[in-house]
Gaussian input, Z-matrix of N, CA and C with variables (Angstrom, degrees):
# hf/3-21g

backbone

0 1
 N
 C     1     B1
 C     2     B2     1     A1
 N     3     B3     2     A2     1     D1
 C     4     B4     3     A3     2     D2
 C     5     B5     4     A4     3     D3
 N     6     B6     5     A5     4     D4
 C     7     B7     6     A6     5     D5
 C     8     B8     7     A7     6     D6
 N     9     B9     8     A8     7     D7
 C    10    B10     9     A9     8     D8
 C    11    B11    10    A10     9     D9
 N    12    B12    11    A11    10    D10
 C    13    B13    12    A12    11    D11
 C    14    B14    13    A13    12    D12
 N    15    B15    14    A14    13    D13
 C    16    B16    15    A15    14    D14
 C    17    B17    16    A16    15    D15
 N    18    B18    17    A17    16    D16
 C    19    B19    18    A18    17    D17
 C    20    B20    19    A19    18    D18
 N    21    B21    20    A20    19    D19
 C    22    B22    21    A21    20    D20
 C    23    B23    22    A22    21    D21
 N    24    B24    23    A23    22    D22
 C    25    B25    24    A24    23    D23
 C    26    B26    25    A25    24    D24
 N    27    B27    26    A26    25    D25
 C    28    B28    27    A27    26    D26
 C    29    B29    28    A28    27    D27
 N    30    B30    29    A29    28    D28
 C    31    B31    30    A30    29    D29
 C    32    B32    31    A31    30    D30
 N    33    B33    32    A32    31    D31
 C    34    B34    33    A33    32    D32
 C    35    B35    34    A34    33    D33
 N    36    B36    35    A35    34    D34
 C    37    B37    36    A36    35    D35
 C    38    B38    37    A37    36    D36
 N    39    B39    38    A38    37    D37
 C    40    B40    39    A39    38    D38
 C    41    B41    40    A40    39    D39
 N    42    B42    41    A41    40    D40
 C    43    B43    42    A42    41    D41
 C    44    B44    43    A43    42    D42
 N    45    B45    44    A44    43    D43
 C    46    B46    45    A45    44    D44
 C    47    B47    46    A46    45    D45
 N    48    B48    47    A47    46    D46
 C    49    B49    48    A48    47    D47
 C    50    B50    49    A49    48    D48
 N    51    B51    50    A50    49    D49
 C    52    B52    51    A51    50    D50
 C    53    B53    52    A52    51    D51
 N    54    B54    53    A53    52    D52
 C    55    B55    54    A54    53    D53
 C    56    B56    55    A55    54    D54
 N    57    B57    56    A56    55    D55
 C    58    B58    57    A57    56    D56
 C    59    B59    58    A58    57    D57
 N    60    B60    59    A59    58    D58
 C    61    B61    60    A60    59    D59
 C    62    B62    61    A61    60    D60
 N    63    B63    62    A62    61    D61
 C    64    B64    63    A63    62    D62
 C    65    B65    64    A64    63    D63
 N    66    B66    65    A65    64    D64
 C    67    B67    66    A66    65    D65
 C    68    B68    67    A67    66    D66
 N    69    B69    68    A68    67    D67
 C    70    B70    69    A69    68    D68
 C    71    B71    70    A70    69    D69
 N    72    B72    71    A71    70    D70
 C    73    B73    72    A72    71    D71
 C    74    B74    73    A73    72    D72
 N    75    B75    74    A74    73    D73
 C    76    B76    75    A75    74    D74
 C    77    B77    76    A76    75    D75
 N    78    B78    77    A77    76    D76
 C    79    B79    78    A78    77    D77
 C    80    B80    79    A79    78    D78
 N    81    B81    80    A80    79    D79
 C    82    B82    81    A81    80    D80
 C    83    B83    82    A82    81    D81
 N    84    B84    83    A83    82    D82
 C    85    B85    84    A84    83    D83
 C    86    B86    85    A85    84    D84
 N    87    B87    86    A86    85    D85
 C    88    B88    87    A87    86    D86
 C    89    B89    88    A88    87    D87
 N    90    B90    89    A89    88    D88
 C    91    B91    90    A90    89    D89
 C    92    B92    91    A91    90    D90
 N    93    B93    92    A92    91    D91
 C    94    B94    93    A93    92    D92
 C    95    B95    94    A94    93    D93
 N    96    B96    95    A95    94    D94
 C    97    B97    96    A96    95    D95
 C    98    B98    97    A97    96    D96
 N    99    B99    98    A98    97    D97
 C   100   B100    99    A99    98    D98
 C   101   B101   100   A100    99    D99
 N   102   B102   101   A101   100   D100
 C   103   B103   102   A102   101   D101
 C   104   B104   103   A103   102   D102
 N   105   B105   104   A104   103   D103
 C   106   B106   105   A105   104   D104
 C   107   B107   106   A106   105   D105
 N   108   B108   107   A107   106   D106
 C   109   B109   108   A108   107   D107
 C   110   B110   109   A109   108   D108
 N   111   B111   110   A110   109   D109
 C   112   B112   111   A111   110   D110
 C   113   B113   112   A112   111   D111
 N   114   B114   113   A113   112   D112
 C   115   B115   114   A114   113   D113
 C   116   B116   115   A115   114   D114
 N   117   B117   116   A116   115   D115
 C   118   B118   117   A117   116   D116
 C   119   B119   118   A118   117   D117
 N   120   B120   119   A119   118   D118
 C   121   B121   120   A120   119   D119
 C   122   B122   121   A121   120   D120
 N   123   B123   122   A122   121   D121
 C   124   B124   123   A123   122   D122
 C   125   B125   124   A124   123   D123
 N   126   B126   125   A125   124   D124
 C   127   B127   126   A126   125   D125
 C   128   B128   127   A127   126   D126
 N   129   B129   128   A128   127   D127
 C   130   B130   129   A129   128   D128
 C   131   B131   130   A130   129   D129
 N   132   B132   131   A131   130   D130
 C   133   B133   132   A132   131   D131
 C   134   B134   133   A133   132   D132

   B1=1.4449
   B2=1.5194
   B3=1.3879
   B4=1.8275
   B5=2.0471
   B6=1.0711
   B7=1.6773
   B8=1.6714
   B9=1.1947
   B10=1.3937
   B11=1.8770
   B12=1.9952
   B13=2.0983
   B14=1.7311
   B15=1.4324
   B16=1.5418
   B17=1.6076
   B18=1.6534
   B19=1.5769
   B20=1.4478
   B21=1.3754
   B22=1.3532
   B23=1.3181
   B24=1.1575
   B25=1.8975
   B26=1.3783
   B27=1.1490
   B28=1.2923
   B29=1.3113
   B30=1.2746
   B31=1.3502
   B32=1.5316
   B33=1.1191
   B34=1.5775
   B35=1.8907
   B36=1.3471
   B37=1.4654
   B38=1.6750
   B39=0.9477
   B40=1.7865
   B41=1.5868
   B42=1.0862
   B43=1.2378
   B44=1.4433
   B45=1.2473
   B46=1.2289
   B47=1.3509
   B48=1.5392
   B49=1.6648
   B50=1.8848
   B51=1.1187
   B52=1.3206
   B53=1.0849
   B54=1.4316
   B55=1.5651
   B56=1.7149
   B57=1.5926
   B58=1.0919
   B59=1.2389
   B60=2.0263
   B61=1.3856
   B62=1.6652
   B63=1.3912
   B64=1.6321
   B65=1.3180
   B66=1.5182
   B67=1.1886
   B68=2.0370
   B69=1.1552
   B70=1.4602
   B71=1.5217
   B72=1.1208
   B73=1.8370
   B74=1.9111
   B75=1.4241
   B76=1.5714
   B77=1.1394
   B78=1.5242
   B79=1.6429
   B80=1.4303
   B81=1.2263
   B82=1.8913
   B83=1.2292
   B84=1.1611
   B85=1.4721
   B86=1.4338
   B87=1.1813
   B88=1.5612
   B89=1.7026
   B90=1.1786
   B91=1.5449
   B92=1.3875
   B93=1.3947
   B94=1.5253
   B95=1.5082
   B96=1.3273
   B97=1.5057
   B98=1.9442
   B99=1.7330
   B100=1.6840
   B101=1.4409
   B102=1.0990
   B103=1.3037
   B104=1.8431
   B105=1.4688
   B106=1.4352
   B107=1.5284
   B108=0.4819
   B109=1.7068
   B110=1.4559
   B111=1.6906
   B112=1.8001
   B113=1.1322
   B114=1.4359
   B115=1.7096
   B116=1.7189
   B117=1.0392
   B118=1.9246
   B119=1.3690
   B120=1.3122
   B121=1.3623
   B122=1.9206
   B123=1.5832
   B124=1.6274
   B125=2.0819
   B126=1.3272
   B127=1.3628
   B128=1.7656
   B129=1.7732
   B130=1.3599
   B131=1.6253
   B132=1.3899
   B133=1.8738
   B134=1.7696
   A1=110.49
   A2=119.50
   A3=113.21
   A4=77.56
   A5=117.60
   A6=112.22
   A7=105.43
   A8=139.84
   A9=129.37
   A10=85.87
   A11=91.05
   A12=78.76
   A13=112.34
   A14=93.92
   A15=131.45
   A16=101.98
   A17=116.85
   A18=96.44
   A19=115.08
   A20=126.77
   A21=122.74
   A22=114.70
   A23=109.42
   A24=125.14
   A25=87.37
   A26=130.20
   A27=120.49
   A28=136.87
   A29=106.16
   A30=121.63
   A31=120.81
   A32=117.49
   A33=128.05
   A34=102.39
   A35=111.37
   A36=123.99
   A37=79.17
   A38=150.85
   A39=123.48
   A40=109.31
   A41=127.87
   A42=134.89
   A43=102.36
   A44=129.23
   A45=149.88
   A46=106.73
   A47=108.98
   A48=117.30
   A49=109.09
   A50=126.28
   A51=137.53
   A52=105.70
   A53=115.11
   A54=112.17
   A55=131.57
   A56=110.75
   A57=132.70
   A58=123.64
   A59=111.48
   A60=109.47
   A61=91.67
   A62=111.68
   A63=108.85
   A64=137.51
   A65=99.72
   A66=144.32
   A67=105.87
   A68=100.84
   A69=121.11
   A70=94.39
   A71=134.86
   A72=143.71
   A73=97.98
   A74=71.86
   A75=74.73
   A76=143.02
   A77=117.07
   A78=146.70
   A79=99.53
   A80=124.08
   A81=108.35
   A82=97.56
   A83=134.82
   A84=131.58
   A85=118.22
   A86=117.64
   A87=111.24
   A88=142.69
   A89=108.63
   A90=131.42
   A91=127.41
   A92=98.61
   A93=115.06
   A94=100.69
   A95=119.16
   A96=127.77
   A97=95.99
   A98=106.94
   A99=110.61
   A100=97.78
   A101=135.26
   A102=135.89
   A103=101.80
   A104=101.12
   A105=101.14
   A106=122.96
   A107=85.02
   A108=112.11
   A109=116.87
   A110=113.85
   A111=132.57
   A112=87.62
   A113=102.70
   A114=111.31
   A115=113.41
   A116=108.65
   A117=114.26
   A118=110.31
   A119=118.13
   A120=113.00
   A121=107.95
   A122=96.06
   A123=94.91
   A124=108.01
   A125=106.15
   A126=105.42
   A127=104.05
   A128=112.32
   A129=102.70
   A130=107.09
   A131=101.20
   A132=105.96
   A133=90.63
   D1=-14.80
   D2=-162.56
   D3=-96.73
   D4=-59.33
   D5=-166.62
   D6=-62.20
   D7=1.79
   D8=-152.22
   D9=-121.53
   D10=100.14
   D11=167.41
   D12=-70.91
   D13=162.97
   D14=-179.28
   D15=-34.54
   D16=-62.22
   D17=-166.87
   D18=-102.14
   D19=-165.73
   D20=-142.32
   D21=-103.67
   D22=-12.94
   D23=173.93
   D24=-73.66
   D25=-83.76
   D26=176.07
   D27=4.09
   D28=-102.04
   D29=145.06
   D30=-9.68
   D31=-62.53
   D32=-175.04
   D33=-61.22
   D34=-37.40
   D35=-156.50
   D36=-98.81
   D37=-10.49
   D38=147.84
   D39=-106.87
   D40=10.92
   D41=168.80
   D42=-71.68
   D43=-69.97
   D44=-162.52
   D45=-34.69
   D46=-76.87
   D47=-176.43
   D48=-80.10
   D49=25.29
   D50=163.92
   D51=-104.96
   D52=-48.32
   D53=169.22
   D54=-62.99
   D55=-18.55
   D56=-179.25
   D57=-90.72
   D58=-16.14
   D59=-174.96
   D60=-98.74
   D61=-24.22
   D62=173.97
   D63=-43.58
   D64=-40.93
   D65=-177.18
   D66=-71.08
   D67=-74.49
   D68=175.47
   D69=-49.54
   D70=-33.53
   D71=-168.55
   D72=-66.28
   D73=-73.03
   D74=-176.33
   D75=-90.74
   D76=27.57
   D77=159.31
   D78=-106.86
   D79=-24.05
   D80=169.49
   D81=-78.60
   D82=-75.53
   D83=165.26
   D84=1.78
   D85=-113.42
   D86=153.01
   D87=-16.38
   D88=-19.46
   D89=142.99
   D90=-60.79
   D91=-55.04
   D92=-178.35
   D93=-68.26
   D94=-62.46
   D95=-149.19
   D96=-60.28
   D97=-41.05
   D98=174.89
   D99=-60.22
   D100=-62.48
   D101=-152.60
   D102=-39.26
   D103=-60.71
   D104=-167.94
   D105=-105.29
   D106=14.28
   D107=167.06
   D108=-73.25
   D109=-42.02
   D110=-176.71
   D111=-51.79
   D112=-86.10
   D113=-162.45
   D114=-15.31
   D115=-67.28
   D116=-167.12
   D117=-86.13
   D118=4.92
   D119=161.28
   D120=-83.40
   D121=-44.67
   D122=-164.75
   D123=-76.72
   D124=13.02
   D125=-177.37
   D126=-83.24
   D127=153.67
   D128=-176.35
   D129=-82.83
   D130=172.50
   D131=-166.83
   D132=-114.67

């Protein structure tokens, strides 16, 4: 609420790429977590 100015263009114009690094966050995430995960599944038990 202290970084977010008063009118609504505003707002919208740091909304945007906050919403986009969130996004990008949690599809690397989920990238990452598949990525390494393969390996120790395909090992024998």
């Amino acid at each position: 609420a202290v970084l977010t100015p008063p009118d609504v263009l505003s707002q919208f114009m740091l909304a945007v790429p906050l919403l986009l690094l969130y996004e990008l966050g949690i599809f690397l995430s989920g990238f990452v977590s598949t990525r390494s995960r393969a390996p120790e599944e395909s090992l024998p038990t």
